[in-house]
C-alpha positions in Angstrom: -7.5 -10.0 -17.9 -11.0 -8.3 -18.4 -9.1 -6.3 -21.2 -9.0 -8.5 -24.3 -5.9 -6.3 -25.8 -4.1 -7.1 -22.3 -1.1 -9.0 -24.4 -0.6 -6.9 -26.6 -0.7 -3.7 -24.6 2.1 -5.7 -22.7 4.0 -6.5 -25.7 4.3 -2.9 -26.6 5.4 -1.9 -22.9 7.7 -4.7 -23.2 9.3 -3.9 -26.5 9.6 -0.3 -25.2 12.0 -1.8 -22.4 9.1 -0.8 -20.6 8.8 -3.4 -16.8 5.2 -4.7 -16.9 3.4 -6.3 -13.8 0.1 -8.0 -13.3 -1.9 -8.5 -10.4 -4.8 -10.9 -10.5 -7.0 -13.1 -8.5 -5.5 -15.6 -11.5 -9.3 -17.2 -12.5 -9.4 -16.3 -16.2 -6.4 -17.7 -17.2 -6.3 -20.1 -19.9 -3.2 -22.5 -21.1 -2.8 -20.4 -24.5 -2.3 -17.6 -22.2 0.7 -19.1 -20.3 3.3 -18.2 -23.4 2.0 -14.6 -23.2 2.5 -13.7 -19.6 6.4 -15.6 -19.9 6.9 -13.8 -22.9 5.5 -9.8 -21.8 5.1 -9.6 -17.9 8.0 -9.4 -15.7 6.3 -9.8 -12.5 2.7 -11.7 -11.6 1.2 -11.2 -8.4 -1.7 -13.7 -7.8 -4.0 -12.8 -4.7 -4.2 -16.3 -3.1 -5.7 -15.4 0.8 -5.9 -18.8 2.2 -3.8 -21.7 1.8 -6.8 -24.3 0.9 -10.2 -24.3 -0.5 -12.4 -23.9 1.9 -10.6 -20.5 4.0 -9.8 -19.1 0.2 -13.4 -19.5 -0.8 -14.3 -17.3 2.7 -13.1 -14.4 1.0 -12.8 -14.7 -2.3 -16.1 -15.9 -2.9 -16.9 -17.3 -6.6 -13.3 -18.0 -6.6 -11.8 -21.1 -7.8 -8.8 -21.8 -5.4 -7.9 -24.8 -7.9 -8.2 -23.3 -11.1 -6.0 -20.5 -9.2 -3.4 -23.3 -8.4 -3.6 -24.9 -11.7 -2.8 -21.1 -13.1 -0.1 -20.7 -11.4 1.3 -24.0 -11.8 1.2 -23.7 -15.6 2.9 -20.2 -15.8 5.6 -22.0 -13.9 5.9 -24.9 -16.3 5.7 -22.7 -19.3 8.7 -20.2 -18.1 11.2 -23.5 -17.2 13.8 -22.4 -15.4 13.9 -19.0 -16.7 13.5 -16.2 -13.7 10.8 -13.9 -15.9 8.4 -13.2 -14.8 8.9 -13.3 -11.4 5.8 -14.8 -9.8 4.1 -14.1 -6.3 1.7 -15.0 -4.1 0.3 -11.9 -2.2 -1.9 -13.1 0.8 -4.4 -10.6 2.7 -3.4 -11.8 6.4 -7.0 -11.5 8.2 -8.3 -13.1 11.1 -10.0 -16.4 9.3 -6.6 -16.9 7.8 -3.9 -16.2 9.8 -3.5 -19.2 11.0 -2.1 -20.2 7.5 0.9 -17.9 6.8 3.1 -20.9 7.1 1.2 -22.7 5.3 1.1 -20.4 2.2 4.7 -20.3 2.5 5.0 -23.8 2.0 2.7 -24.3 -0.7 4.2 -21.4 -2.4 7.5 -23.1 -2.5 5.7 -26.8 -3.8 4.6 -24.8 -6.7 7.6 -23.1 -7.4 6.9 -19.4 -7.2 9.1 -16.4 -6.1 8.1 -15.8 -2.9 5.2 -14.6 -0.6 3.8 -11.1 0.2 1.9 -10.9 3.5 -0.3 -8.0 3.1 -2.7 -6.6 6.6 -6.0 -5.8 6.6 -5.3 -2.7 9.1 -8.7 -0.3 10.3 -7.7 2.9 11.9 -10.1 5.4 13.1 -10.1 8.4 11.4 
């Protein structure tokens, strides 16, 4: 989203038959942008590591977890009950949110997304 050409370089993958994919922390979204990612993407994949404000905001700090929400909830108004793009929450399991994986799942399904990934924060000597 820090590209402004982001759309069209997607529409030219697209029209090439080409599968495009985003993944974003889903804050600079805007409602005019909604049409675009339904129309070019295929797959979005919105990093959402916590399943409320306040263990989101431990992590992702300067994030918005509501304007995150309200991104996600418009991309799934604006593609109906089409299947494209398929949309995801990934979540970074770590210890101060762990305690939330069911949680995510179930918010995940009251906004009407595709499913969950559950991603580990794993440190191995080297």
């Amino acid at each position: 989203m820090l590209n402004k050409d982001i759309f069209k370089m997607a529409k030219i993958c697209s029209d090439k038959g080409i599968r495009v994919k985003m993944e974003t922390n889903g804050t600079l979204f805007n409602e005019s942008d909604y049409k675009h990612v339904v129309r070019y993407f295929d797959e979005i994949e919105f990093s959402v590591d916590g399943a409320d404000a306040k263990t989101y905001e431990k992590y992702r700090v300067g994030g918005n977890f509501d304007k995150v929400l309200a991104n996600i909830e418009g991309i799934v108004r604006q593609r109906g009950i089409s299947k494209r793009p398929r949309i995801i929450i990934q979540f970074l399991v770590m210890k101060h949110n762990q305690h939330q994986k069911n949680e995510i799942l179930r918010l995940g399904r009251s906004l009407g997304i595709d499913g969950v990934r559950f991603k580990s924060v794993l440190i191995q000597p080297v």
